[in-house]
Backbone as numpy.savetxt, mean C-alpha at the origin, in Angstrom:
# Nx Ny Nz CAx CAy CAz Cx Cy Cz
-11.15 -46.11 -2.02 -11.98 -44.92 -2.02 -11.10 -43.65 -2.02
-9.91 -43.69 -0.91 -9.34 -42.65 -1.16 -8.42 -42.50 -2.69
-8.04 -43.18 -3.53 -7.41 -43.00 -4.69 -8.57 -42.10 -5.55
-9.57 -42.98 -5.79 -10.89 -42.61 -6.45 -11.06 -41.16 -5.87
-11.07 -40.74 -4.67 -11.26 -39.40 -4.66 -9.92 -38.32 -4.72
-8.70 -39.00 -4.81 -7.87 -38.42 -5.15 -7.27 -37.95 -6.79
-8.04 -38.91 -7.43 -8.40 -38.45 -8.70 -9.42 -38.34 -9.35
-10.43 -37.99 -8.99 -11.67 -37.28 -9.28 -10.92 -35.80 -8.64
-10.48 -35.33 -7.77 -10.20 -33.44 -7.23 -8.49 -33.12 -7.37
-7.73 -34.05 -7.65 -6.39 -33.90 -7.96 -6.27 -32.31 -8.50
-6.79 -32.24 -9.67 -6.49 -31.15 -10.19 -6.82 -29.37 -9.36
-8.21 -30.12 -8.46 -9.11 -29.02 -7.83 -7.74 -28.99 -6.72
-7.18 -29.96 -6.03 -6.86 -29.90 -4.97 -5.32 -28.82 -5.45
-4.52 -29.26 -6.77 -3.46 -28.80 -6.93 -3.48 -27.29 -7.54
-4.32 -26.78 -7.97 -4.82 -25.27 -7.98 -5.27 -24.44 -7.11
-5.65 -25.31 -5.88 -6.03 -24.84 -4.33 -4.31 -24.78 -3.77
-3.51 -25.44 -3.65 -2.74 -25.07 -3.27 -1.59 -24.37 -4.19
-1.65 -24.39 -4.51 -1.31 -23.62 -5.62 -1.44 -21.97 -5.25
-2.49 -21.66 -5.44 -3.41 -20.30 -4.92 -2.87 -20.19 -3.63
-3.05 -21.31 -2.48 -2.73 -20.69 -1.31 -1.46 -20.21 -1.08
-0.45 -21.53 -1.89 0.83 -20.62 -1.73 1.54 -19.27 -2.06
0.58 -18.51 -3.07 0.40 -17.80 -3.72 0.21 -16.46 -2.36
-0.44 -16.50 -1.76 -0.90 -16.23 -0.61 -0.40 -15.73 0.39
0.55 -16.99 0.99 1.63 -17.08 2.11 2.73 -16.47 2.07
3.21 -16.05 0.46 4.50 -15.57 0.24 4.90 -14.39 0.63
6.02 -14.60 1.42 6.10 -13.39 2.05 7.78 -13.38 1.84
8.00 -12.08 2.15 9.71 -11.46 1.59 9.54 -10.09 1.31
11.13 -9.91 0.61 11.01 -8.27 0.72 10.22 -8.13 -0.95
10.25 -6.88 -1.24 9.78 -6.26 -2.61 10.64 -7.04 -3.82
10.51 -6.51 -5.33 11.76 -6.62 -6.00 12.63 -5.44 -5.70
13.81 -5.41 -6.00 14.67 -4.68 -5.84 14.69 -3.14 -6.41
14.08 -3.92 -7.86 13.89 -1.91 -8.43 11.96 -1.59 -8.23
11.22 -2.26 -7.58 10.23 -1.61 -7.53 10.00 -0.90 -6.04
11.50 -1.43 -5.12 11.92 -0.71 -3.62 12.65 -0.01 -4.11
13.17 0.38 -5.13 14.14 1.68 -5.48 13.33 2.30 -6.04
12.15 2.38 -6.95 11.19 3.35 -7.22 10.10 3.91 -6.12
9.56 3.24 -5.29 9.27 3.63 -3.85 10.27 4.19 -3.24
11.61 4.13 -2.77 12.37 5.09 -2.15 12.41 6.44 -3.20
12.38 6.68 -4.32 13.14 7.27 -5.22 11.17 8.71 -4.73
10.81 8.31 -4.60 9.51 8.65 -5.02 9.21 9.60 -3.41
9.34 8.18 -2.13 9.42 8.63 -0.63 10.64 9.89 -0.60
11.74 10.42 -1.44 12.81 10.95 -1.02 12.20 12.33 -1.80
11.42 12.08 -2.65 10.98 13.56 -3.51 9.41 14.27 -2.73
8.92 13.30 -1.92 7.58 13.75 -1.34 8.37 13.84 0.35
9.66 13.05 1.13 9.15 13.32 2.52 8.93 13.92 3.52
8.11 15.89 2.92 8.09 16.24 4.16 6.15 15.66 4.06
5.71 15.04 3.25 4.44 14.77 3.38 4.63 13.53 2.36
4.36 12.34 3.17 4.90 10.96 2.31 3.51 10.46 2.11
2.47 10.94 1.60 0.88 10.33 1.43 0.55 10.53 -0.06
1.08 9.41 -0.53 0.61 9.38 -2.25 -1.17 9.42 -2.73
-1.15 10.39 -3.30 -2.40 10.34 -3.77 -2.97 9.18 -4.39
-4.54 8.44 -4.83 -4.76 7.60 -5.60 -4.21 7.37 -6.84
-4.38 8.81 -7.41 -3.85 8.72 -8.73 -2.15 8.42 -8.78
-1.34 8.59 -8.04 0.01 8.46 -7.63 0.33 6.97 -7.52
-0.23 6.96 -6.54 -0.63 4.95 -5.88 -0.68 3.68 -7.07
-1.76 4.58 -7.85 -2.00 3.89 -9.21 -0.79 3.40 -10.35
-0.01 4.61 -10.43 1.03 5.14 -10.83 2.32 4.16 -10.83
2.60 4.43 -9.69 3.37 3.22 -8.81 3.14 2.31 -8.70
2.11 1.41 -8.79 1.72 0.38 -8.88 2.00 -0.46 -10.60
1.56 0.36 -11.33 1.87 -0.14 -12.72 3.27 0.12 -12.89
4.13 1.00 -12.81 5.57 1.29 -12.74 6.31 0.20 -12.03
5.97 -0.46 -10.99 6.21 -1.23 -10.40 6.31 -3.00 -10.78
4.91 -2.48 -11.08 4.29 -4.25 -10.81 3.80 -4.62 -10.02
3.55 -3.52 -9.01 3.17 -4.37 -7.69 1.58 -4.57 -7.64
0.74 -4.55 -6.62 -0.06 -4.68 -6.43 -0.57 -3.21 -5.76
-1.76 -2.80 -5.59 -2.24 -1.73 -4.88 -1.96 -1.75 -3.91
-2.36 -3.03 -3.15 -2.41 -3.44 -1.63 -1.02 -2.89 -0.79
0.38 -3.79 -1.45 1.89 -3.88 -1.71 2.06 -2.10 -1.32
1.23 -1.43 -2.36 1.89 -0.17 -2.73 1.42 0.78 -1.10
0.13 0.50 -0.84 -0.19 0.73 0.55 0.35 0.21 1.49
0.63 -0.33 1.70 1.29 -1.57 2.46 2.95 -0.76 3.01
2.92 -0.71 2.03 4.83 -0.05 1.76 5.03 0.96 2.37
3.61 2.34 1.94 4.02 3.51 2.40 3.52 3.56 3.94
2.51 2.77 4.02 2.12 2.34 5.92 3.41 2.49 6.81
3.50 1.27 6.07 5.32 0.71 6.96 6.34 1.47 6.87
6.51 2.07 6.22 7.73 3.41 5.61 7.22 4.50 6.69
6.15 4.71 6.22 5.42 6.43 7.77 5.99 5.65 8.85
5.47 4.46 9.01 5.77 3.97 11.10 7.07 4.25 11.34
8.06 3.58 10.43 9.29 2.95 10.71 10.19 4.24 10.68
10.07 5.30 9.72 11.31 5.97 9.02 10.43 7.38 9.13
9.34 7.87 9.40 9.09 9.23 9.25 8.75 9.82 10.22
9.19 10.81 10.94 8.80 11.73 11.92 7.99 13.25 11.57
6.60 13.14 11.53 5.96 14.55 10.93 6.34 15.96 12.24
6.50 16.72 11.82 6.70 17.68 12.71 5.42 18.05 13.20
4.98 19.00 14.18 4.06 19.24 14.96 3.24 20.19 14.28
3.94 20.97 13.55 2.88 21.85 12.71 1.99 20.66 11.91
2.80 19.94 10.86 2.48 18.84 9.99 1.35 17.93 11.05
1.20 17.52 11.95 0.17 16.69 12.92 -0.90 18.03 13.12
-0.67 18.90 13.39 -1.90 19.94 13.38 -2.30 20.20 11.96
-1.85 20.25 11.07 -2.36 20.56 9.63 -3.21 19.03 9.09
-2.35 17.99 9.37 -3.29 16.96 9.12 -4.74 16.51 9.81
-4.65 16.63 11.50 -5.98 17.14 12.14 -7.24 17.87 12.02
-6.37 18.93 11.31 -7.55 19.70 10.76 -7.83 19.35 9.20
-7.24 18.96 8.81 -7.74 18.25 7.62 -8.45 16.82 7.53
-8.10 16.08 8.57 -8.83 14.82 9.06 -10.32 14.98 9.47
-9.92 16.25 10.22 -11.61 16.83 11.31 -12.64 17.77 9.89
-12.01 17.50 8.77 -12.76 18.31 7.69 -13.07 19.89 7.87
-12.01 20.33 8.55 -12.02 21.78 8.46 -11.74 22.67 6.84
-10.96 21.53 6.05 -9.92 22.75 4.96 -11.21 21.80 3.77
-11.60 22.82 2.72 -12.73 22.55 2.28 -11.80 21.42 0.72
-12.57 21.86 -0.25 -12.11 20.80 -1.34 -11.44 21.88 -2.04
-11.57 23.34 -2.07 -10.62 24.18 -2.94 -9.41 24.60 -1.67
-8.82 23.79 -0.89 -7.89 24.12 0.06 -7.84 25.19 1.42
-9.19 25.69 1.43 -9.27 26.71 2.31 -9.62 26.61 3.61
-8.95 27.00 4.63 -9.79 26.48 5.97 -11.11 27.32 6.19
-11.61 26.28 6.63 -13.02 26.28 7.22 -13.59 26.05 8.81
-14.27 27.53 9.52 -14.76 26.81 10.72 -15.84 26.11 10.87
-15.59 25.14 11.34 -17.11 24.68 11.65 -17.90 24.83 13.07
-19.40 24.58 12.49 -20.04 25.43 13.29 -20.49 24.27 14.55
């Protein structure tokens, strides 16, 4: 019985793992798509927050994945960037939706 069901899903089973390993892989970047992320972090870092359209950018330049490309600049802010205190108050108020969509601050009421 078990042969019989080992070849009746063989194929299901070896595309399942397959996929999962796909999955699990973990390591660093390639080499030049971490030199186009640094190259990129060294021209933006007094504000290292790539826009979508940027993200996008980098991602096809790359090869990587979207996720990868988020992923990267997450870990890059924790590890390697210190915002200055003005920069944490400017982002606050931009978080708290004070500065409108044409850049202007706004009080709210």
């Amino acid at each position: 019985m078990k042969n019989n069901l080992l070849k009746k899903y063989s194929r299901y089973l070896s595309s399942l793992r397959n996929e999962l390993s796909k999955k699990t892989k973990k390591g660093k970047l390639p080499k030049d798509a971490r030199q186009q992320l640094f190259k990129w972090w060294e021209m933006h870092y007094k504000w290292p927050y790539p826009s979508e359209t940027q993200k996008v950018a980098l991602a096809e330049s790359t090869g990587l994945e979207l996720k990868q490309i988020n992923n990267w600049f997450i870990n890059q802010r924790k590890r390697h960037w210190k915002p200055t205190n003005e920069m944490r108050f400017a982002a606050s108020l931009y978080m708290d939706g004070h500065f409108s969509s044409d850049g202007l601050y706004r009080l709210m009421p």
